[in-house]
C-alpha positions in Angstrom: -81.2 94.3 -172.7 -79.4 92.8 -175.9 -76.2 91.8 -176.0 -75.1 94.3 -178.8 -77.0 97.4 -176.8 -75.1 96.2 -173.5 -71.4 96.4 -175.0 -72.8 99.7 -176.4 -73.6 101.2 -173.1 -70.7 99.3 -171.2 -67.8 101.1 -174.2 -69.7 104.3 -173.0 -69.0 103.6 -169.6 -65.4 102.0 -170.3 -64.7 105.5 -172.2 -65.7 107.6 -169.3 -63.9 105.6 -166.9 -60.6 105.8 -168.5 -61.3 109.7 -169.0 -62.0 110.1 -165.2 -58.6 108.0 -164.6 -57.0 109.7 -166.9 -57.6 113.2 -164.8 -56.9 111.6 -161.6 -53.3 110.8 -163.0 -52.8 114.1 -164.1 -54.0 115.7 -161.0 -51.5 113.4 -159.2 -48.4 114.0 -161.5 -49.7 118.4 -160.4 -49.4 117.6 -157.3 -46.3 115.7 -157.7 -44.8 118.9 -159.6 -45.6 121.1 -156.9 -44.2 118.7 -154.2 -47.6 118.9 -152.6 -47.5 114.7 -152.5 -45.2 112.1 -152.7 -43.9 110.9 -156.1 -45.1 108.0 -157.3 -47.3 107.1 -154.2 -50.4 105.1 -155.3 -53.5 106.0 -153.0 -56.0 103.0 -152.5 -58.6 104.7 -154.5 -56.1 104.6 -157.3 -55.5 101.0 -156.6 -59.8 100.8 -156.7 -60.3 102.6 -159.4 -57.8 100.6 -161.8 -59.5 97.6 -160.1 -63.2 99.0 -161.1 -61.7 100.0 -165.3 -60.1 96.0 -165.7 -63.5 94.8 -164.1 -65.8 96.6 -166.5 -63.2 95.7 -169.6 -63.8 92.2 -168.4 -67.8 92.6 -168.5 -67.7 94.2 -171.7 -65.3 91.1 -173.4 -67.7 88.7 -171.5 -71.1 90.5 -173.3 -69.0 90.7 -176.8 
């Protein structure tokens, strides 16, 4: 694949991560709201999944 399709397909990706993260935070802030979790508590899959968006922003400055 060329470098120019490959930063294509990884903004794609990068775009649908960051919509998919922002859901989860607004899921979380619901739940917060309706004192169904704890305020402000980070779950590790949060921690993973803010992990997994800086990772693919690295790949995508290391193809540009």
């Amino acid at each position: 694949m060329k470098p120019d399709e490959a930063s294509k397909v990884l903004s794609v990706f990068e775009g649908r991560f960051s919509r998919l993260k922002e859901e989860r935070d607004n899921l979380r802030k619901a739940k917060e709201a309706l004192e169904l979790s704890q305020p402000e508590h980070l779950s590790a899959s949060d921690d993973r999944m803010q992990v997994g968006l800086e990772e693919l922003q690295d790949l995508k400055v290391s193809v540009e």
